[in-house]
C-alpha positions as CSV (number, residue, x, y, z in Angstrom):
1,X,-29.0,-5.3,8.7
2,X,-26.9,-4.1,11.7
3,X,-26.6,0.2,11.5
4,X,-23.6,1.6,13.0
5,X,-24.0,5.3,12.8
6,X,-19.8,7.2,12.5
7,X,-18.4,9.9,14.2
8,X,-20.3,11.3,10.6
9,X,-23.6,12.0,11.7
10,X,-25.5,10.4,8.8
11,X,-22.8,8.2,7.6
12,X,-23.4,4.6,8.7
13,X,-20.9,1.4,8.4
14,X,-23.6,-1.4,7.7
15,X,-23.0,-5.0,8.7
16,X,-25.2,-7.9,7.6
17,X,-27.2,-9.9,9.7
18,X,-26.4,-13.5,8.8
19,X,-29.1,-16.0,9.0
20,X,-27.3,-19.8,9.3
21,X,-28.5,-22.9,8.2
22,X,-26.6,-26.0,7.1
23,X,-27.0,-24.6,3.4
24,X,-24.7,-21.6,4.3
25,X,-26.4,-18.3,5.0
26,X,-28.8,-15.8,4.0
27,X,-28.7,-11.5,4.7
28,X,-30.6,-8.9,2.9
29,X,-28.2,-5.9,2.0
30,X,-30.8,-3.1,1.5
31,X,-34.4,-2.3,2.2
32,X,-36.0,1.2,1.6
33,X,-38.0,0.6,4.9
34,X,-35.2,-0.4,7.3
35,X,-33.0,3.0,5.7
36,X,-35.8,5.0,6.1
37,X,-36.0,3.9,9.7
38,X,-32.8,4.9,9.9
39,X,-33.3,8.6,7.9
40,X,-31.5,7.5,5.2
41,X,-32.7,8.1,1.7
42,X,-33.2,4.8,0.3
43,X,-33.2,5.8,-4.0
44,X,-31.3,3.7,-6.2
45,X,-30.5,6.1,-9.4
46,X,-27.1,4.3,-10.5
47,X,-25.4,0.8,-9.4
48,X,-22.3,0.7,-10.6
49,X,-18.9,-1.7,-10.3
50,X,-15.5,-0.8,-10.2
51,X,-12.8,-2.8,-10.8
52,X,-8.6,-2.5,-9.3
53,X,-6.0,-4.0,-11.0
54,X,-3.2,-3.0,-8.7
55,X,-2.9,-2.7,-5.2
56,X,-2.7,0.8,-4.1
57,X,-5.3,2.1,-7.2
58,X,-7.0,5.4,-5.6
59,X,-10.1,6.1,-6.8
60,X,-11.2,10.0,-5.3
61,X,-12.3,11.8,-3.5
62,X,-15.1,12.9,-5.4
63,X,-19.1,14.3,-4.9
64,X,-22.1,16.3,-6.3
65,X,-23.4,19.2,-5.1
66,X,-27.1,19.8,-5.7
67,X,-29.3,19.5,-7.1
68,X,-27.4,16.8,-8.1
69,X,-25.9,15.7,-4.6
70,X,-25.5,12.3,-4.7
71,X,-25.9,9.0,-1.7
72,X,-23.8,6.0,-2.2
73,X,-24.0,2.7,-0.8
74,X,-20.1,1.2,-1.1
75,X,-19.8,-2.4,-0.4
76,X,-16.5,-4.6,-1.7
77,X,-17.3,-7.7,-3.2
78,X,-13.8,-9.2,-4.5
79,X,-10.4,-8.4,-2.2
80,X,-10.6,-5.4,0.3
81,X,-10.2,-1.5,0.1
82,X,-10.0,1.4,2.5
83,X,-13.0,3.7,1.8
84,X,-12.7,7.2,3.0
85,X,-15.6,9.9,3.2
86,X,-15.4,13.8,4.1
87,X,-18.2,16.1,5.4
88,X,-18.2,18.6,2.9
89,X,-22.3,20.3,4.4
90,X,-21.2,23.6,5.7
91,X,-24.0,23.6,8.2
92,X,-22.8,20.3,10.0
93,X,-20.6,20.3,13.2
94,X,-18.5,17.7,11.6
95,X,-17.8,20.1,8.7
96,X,-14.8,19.1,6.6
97,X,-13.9,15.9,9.1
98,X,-13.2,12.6,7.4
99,X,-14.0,8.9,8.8
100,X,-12.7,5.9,7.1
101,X,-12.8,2.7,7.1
102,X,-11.9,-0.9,5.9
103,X,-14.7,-2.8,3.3
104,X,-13.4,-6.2,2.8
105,X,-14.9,-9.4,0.4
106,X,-14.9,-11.1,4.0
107,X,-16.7,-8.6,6.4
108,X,-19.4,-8.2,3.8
109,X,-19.8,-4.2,5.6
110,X,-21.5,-1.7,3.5
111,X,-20.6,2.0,4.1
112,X,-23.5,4.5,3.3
113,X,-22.2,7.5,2.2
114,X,-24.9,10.7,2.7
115,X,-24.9,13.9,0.5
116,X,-22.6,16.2,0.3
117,X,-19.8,13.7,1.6
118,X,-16.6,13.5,-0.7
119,X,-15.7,9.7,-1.0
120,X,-13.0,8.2,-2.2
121,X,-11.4,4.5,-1.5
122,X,-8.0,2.7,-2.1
123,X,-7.4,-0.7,-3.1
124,X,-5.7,-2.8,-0.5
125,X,-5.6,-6.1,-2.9
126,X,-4.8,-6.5,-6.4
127,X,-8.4,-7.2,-8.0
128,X,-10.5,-5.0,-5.6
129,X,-13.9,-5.0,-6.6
130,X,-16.7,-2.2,-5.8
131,X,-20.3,-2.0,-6.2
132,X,-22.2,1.5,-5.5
133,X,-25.1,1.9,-5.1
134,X,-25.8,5.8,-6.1
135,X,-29.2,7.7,-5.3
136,X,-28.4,10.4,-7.8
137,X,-27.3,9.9,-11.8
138,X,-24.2,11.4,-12.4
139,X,-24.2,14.7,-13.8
140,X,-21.0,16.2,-14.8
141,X,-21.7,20.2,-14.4
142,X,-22.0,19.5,-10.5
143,X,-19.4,16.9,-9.9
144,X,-16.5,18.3,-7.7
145,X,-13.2,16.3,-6.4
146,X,-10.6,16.9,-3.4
147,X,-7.3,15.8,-3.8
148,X,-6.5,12.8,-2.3
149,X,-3.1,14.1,-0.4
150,X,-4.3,17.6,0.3
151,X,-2.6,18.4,4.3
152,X,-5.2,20.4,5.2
153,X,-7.2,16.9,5.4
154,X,-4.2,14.7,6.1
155,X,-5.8,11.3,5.3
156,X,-3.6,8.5,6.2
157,X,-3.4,6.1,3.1
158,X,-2.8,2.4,4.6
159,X,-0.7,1.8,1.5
160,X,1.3,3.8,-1.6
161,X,-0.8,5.3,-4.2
162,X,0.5,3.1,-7.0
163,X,-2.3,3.9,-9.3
164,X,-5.2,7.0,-10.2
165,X,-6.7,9.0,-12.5
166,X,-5.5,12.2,-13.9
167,X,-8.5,14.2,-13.1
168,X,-8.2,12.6,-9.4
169,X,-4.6,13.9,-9.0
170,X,-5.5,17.2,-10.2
171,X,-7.9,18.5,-8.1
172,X,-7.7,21.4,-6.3
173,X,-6.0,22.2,-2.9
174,X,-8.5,23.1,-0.4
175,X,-6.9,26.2,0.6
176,X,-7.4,27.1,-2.9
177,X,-11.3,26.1,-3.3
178,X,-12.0,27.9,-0.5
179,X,-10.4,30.9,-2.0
180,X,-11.8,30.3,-5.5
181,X,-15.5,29.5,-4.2
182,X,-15.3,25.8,-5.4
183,X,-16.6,24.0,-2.5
């Protein structure tokens, strides 16, 4: 595996490393030892697969806070999406940036997500397909959300938001977590 550490100290954009043959190829797309190398926390709690009907389905931005805080391992196995993380650690420089970036059936590029990172993707193809990879089980009580649109963060959707959940439109406004201690 190829480890390309973002402007999102933590957060790496990982490429395989293709081994050729006349059969086709062969790439191993995780391995405790090489993330730990890397000081990434290599637990597997949770895989889990999402499906897109529609072009334009948003799915975020959501995250745990601990002792629940969760690491995700994205990867898109059918069509492509745009996959969007914010640092939400109070102690890190990067503190409420965002990075994203383009996961594609075709590039085969992961995108490890650390704690305390909102993440959040839209689907760029009808029949987008997801697996995560979580390090934490999800636990309700400490799941929090940003909204998808909010200007203080000014993401830059590639395409309309065609489809999403209620609970993912109706998350608060930073302004007004940061206000109401939500964060």
């Amino acid at each position: 595996m190829i480890f390309t550490e973002t402007e999102l100290k933590g957060a790496y954009i990982i490429d395989l490393e293709e081994k050729h043959d006349h059969r086709g190829f062969f790439a191993r797309t995780f391995c405790a030892q090489e993330f730990e190398a890397h000081g990434l926390k290599p637990t597997v709690a949770q895989c889990n697969l999402s499906f897109n009907h529609k072009k334009g389905t948003l799915r975020g931005m959501h995250y745990q806070i601990p002792p629940a805080a969760e690491t995700k391992l994205i990867r898109c196995t059918q069509g492509a999406i745009y996959d969007v993380i914010i640092d939400m650690r109070p102690e890190s420089p990067t503190y409420l940036q965002h990075v994203g970036v383009e996961l594609t059936a075709e590039n085969r590029r992961a995108f490890y997500v650390p704690e305390m990172f909102a993440h959040g993707y839209q689907a760029l193809t009808d029949g987008a397909e997801v697996v995560y990879q979580v390090g934490e089980f999800y636990t309700p009580g400490y799941e929090r959300g940003l909204r998808y649109n909010d200007p203080f963060f000014n993401i830059q959707w590639p395409v309309e938001v065609t489809e999403m959940s209620e609970k993912d439109q109706n998350w608060p406004l930073m302004r007004m977590m940061s206000v109401g201690g939500n964060v």
